[in-house]
C-alpha positions as CSV (number, residue, x, y, z in Angstrom):
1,X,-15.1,53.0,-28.2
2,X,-15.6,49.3,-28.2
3,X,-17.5,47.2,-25.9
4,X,-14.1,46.0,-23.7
5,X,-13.1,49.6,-23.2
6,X,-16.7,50.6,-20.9
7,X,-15.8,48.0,-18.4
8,X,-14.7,49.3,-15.4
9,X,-12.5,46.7,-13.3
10,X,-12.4,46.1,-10.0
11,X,-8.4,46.4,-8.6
12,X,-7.1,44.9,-5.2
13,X,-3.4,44.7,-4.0
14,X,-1.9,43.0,-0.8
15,X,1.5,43.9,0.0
16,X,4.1,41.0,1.6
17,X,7.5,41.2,3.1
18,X,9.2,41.4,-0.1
19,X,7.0,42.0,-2.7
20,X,3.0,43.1,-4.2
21,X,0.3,41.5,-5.8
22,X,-2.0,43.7,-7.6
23,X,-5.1,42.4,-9.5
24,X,-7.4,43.5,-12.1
25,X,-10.9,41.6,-12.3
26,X,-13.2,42.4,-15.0
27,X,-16.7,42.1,-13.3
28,X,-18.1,40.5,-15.8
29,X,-16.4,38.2,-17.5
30,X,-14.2,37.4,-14.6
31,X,-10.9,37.6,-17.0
32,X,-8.3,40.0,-15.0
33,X,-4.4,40.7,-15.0
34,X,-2.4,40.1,-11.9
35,X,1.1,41.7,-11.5
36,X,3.7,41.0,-9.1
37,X,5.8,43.6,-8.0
38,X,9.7,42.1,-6.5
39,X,11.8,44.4,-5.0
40,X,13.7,46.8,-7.5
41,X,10.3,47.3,-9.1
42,X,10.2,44.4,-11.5
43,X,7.3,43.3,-12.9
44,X,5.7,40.1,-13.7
45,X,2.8,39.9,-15.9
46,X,0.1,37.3,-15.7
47,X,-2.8,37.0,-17.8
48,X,-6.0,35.3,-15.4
49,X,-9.5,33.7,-15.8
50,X,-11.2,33.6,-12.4
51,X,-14.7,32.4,-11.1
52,X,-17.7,33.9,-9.4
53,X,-15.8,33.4,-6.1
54,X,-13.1,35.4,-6.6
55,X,-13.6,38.3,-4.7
56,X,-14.5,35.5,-2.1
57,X,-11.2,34.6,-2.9
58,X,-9.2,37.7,-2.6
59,X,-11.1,38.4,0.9
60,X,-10.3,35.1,2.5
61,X,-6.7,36.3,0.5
62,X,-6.8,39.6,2.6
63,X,-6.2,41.6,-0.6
64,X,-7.8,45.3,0.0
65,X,-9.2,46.9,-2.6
66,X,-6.6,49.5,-4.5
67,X,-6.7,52.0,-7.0
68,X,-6.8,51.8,-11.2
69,X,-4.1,54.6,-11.2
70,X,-1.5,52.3,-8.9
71,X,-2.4,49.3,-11.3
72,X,-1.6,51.1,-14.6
73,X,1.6,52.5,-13.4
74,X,3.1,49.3,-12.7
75,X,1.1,48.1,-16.0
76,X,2.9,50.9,-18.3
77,X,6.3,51.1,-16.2
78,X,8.3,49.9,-19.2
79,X,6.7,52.7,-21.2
80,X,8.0,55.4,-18.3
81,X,11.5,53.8,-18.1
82,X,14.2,55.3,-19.7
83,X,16.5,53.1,-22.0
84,X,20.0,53.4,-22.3
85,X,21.2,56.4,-24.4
């Protein structure tokens, strides 16, 4: 198992009218993943680099915190899709 694969991130979502933000933060480098979620469950990818004040951030943001399991889903959701026959 290499070094990347121990870290355990820290995951917050905030939900809007018509669409989620989840985010990934890796505690300590501060690199993270933030998906958006638009309605008909499409997902946008978006690889980040964020600062010590990011959970700062996210607070002032109102994201709560969230779960790894909601984040992967949407993460792997093009794995669980089926494709046309």
């Amino acid at each position: 198992m290499g070094k990347k694969d121990a870290i355990v991130y820290n995951y917050f979502k905030r939900v809007f009218d018509d669409y989620q933000v989840l985010v990934a933060v890796n505690p300590i480098d501060f690199s993270g993943i933030e998906l958006i979620v638009h309605p008909g469950d499409k997902v946008e990818k978006t690889d980040m680099q964020f600062d010590e004040g990011v959970y700062e951030d996210l607070q002032v943001d109102e994201f709560k915190e969230s779960s790894a399991l909601e984040f992967q889903l949407y993460m792997k959701k093009d794995f669980f899709e089926r494709k046309g026959d």
